[in-house]
C-alpha positions as semicolon CSV with decimal commas, in nm:
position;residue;x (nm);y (nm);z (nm)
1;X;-3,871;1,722;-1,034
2;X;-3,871;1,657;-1,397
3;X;-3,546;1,740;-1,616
4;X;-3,520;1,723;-1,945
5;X;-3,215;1,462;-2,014
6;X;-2,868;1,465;-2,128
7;X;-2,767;1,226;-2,447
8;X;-2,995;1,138;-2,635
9;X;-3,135;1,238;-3,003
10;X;-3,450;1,293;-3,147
11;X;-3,614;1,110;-3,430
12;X;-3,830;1,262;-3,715
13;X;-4,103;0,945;-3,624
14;X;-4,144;1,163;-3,266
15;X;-3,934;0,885;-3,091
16;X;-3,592;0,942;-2,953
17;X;-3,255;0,752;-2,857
18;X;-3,105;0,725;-2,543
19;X;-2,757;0,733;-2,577
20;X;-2,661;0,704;-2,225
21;X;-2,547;0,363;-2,162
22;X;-2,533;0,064;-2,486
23;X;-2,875;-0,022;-2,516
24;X;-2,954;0,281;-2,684
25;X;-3,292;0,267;-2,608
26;X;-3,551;0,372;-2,899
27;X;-3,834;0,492;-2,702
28;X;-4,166;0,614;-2,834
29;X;-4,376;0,872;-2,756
30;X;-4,526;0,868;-2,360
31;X;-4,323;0,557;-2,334
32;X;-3,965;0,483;-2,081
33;X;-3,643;0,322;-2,145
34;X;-3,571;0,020;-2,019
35;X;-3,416;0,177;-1,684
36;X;-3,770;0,290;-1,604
37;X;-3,645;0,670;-1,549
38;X;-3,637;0,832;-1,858
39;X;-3,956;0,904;-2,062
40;X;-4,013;1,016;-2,437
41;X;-4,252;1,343;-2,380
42;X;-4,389;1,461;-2,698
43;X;-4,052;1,390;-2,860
44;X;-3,834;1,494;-2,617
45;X;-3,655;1,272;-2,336
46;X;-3,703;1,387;-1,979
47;X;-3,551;1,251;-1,628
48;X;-3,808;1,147;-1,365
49;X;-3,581;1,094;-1,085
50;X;-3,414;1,382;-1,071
51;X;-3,425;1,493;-0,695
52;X;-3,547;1,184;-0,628
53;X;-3,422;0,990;-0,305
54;X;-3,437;0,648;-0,196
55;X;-3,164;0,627;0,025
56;X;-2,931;0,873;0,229
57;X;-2,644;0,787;0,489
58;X;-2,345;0,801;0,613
59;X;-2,164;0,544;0,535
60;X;-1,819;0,417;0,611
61;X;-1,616;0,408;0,288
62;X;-1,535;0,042;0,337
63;X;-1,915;-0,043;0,285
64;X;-1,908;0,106;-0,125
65;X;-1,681;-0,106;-0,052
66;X;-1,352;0,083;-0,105
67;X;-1,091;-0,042;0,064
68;X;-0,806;0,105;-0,058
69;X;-0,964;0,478;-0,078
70;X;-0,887;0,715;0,263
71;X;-0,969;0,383;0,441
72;X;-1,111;0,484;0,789
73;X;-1,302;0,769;0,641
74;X;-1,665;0,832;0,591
75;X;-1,894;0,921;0,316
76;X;-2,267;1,068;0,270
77;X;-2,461;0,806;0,035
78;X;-2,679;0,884;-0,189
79;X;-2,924;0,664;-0,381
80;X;-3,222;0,726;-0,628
81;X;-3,443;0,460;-0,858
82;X;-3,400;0,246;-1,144
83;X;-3,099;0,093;-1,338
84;X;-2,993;-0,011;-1,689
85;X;-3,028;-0,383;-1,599
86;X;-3,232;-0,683;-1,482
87;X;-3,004;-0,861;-1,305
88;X;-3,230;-1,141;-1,157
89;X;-3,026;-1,132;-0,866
90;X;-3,025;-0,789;-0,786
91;X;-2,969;-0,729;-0,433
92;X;-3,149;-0,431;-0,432
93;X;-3,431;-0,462;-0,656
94;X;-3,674;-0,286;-0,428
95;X;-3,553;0,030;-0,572
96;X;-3,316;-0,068;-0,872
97;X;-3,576;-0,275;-1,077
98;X;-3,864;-0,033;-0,949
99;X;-3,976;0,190;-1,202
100;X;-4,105;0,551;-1,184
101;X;-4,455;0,450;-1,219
102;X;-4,433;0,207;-0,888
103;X;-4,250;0,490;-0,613
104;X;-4,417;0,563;-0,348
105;X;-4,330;0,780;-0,076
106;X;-4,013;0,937;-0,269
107;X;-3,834;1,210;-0,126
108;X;-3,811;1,509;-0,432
109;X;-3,726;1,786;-0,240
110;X;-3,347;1,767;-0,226
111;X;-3,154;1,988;-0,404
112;X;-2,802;1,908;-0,516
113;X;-2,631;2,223;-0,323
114;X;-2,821;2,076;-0,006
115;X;-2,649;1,728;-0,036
116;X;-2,311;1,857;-0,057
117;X;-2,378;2,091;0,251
118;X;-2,451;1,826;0,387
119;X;-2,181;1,610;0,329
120;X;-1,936;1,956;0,410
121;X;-2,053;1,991;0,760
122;X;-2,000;1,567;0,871
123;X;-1,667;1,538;1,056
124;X;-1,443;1,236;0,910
125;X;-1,675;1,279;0,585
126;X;-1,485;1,355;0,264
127;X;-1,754;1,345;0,031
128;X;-2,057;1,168;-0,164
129;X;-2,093;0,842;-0,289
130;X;-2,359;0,792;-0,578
131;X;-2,475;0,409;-0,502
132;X;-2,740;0,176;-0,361
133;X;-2,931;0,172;-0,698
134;X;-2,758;0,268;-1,084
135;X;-2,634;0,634;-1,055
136;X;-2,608;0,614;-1,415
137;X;-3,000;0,646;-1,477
138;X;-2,989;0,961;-1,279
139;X;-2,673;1,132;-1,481
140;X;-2,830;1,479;-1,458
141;X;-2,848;1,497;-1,049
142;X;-2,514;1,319;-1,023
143;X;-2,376;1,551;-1,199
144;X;-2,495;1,879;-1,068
145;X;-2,441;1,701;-0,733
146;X;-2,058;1,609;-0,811
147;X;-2,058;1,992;-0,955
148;X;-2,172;2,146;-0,607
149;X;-1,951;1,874;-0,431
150;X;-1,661;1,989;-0,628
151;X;-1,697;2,330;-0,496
152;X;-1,637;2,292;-0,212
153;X;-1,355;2,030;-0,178
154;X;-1,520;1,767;-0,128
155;X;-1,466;1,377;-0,315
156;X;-1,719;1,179;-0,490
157;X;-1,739;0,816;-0,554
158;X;-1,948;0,604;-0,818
159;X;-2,055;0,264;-0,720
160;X;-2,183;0,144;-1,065
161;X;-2,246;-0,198;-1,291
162;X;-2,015;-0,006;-1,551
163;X;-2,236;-0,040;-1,841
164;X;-2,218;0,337;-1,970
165;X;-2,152;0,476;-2,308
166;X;-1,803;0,582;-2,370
167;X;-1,884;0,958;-2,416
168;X;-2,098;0,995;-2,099
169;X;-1,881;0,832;-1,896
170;X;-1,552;1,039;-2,019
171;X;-1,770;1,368;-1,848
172;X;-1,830;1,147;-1,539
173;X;-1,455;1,041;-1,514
174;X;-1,451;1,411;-1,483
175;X;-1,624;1,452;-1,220
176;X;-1,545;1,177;-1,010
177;X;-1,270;1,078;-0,789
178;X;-1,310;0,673;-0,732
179;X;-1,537;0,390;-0,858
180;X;-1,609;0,042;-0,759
181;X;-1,762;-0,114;-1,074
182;X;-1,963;-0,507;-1,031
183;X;-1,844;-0,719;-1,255
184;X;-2,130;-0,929;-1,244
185;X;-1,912;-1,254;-1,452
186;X;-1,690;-1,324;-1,722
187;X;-1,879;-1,439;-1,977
188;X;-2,178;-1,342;-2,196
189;X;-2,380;-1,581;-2,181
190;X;-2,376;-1,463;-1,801
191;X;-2,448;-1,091;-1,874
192;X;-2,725;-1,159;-2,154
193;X;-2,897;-1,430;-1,955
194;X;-2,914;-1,268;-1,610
195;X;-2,858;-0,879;-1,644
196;X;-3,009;-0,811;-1,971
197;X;-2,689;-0,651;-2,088
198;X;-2,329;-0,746;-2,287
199;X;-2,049;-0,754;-2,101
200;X;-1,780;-0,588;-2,378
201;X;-1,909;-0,251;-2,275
202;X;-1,813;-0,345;-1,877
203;X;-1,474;-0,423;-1,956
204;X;-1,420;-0,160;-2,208
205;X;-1,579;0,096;-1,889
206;X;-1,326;-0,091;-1,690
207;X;-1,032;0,059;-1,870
208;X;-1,154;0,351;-1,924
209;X;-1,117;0,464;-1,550
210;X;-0,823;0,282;-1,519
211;X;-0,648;0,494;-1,828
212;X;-0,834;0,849;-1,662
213;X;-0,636;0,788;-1,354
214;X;-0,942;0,745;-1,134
215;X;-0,901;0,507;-0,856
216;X;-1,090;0,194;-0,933
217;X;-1,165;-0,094;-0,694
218;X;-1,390;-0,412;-0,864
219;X;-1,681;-0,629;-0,686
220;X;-1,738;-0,996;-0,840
221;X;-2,059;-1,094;-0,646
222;X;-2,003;-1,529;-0,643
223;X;-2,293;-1,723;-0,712
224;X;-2,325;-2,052;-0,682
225;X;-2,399;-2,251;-0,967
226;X;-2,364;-1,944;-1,198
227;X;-2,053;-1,779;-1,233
228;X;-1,863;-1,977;-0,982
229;X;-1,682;-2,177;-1,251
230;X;-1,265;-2,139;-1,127
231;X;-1,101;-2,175;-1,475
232;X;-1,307;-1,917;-1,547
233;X;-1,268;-1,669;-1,268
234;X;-0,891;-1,729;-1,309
235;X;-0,910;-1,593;-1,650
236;X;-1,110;-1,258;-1,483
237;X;-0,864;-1,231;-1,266
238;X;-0,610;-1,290;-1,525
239;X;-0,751;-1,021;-1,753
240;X;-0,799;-0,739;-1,434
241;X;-0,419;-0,838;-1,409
242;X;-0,327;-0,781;-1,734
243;X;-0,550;-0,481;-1,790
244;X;-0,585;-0,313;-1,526
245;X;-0,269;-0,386;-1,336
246;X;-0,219;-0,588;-1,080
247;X;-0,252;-0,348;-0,784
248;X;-0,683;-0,339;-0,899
249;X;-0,817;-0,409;-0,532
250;X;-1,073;-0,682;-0,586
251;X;-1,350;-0,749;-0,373
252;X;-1,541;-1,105;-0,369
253;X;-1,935;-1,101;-0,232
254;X;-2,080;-1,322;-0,057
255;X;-2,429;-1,415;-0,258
256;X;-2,791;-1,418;-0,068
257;X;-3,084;-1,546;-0,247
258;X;-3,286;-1,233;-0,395
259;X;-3,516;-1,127;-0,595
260;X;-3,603;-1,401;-0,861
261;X;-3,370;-1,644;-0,805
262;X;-3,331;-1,895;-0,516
263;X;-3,074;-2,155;-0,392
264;X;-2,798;-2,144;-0,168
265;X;-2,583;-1,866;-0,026
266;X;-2,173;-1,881;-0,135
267;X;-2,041;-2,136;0,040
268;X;-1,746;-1,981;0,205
269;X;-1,524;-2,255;0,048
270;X;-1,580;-2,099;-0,297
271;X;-1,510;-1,744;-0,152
272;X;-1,220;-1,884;0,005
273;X;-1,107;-2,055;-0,320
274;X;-1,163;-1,794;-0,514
275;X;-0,958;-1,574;-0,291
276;X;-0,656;-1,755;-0,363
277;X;-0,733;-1,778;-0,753
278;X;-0,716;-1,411;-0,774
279;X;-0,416;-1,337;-0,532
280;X;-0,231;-1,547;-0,774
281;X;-0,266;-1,240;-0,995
282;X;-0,326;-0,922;-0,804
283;X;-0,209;-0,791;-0,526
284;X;-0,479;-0,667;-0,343
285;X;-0,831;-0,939;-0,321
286;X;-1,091;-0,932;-0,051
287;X;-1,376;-1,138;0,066
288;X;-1,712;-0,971;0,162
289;X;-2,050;-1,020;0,323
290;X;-1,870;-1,317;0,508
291;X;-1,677;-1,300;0,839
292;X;-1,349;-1,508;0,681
293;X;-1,055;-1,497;0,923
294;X;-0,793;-1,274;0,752
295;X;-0,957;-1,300;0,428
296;X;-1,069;-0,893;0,452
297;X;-0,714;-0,770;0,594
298;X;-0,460;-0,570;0,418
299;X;-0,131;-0,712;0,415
300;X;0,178;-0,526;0,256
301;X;0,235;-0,748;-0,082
302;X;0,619;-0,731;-0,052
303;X;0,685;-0,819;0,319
304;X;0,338;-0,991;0,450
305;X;0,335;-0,683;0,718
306;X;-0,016;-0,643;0,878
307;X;-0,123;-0,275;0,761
308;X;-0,510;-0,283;0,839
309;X;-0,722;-0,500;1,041
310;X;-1,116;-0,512;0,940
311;X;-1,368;-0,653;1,156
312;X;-1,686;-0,618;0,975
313;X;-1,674;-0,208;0,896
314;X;-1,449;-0,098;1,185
315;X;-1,076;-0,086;1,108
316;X;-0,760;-0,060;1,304
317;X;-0,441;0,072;1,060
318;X;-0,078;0,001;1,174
319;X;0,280;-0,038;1,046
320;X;0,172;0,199;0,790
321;X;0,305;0,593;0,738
322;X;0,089;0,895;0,654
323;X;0,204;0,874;0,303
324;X;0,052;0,518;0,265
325;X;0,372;0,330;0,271
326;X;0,423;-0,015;0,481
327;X;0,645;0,082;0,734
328;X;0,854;-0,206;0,737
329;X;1,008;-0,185;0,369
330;X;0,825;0,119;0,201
331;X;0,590;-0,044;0,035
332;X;0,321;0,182;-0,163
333;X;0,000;0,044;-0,010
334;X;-0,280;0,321;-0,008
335;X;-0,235;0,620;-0,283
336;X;-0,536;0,789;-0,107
337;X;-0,480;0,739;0,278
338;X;-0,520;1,078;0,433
């Protein structure tokens, strides 16, 4: 289904401007934006993924991942096509960096009131997750999706690179309940090399959710050789700290060779390194894609109690009340536990 888009404005040439996310694309006539989703049609820009699914699962909500969000629960996924950058280590790129033009064998039959009926009648479900590719390029079914989900009680969750303009992402912040936002580096050079994007607009996204109240958890994917410089991670961590508080649940990925880059995977001595960089500064710091003894736990940050024990996605809470609190000194732990 095609939908004419949200955000953007129309030029007297016949081109228009996307104004969803900071590139503010300028896209002629018959032509996309650099997300490969949204089309100039005789001067007016259209979605062409609306409907459009590439992916659909339940999901545990510690695979967004969201730790620190009703941990134990589940949540329907929901994934489309495209995004707003080129990382060149996307680990997705079969349907992120795959424009319109390329799908094959889409799904366009599902309607957003079917996806949160859906996601109503799961037991242990409590709600939809927008993720697996950009749900940014597909604002207009995310949000009438969110809308439907709303209705009937049910949360959503964005799992997003964060690079959104400020006015489209104060509506989304109104209709979502959590994010985890990548923060692919910290440094520009980074961001304009490998992602085709700035990395100003992250952060200022970054504390944007943080000052709506949303819950907010952070991924910082490692890679070797690229962003795996610890002075500098220490000053990301120091600036999450700082900015976001300290109680900002970070989670550190484990790196696979993808898409057009090669090399090694993370060495778990950097993700292990890197783990104790960032608890220096925040509370809360995980390791992922790596089985890392202890390194995925929750531990109270007052009193060192065990609260919850990962293995891979399954997850065994103790020492912990039903208001979230450690048990052993009253700790806050989880703000959304069940």
């Amino acid at each position: 289904m095609i939908m004419e888009a949200e955000y953007y404005q129309r030029e007297p040439d016949g081109s228009v401007i996307c104004r969803l996310c900071p590139h503010n694309c300028r896209i002629k006539n018959d032509h996309f934006g650099i997300c490969g989703t949204r089309k100039n049609k005789g001067g007016k820009l259209y979605s062409e993924v609306y409907g459009m699914v590439s992916g659909y699962a339940i999901d545990p909500i510690e695979k967004k991942p969201l730790y620190h969000y009703f941990p134990g629960k589940e949540i329907l996924s929901v994934g489309s096509y495209g995004c707003n950058m080129k990382c060149r280590f996307c680990q997705n790129h079969d349907i992120s960096q795959t424009g319109v033009s390329e799908i094959r064998n889409a799904r366009r039959s599902l309607k957003p009131e079917k996806i949160a009926a859906d996601a109503n009648g799961q037991k242990n479900n409590i709600g939809i997750a927008f993720t697996y590719n950009e749900p940014l390029v597909w604002f207009e079914y995310m949000r009438d999706i969110a809308i439907s989900a709303k209705s009937k009680g049910l949360k959503t969750v964005m799992v997003s690179n964060g690079y959104i303009s400020y006015n489209v992402l104060d509506e989304i912040c109104g209709l979502t309940d959590a994010f985890n936002i990548d923060l692919k580096a910290f440094n520009e050079k980074f961001y304009k090399e490998l992602t085709g994007a700035s990395i100003q607009p992250v952060l200022e996204a970054l504390k944007q959710i943080r000052s709506r109240g949303s819950h907010l958890e952070i991924t910082y994917l490692v890679i070797p050789g690229m962003n795996d410089e610890p002075s500098e991670f220490e000053d990301c961590s120091k600036w999450i700290s700082e900015n976001l508080g300290k109680e900002t649940v970070l989670h550190l990925s484990r790196y696979f060779p993808r898409y057009r880059m090669t090399g090694q995977s993370t060495p778990a001595s950097t993700l292990e390194r890197f783990h104790d960089i960032a608890s220096q500064k925040l509370k809360y710091v995980y390791t992922g894609n790596i089985n890392l003894e202890g390194k995925s736990d929750t531990r109270c940050p007052e009193c060192n109690t065990l609260i919850t024990k990962r293995t891979a996605y399954h997850i065994e809470n103790s020492n912990i009340n039903d208001r979230g609190e450690c048990i052993r000194c009253g700790e806050k732990i989880y703000n959304h536990f069940s």
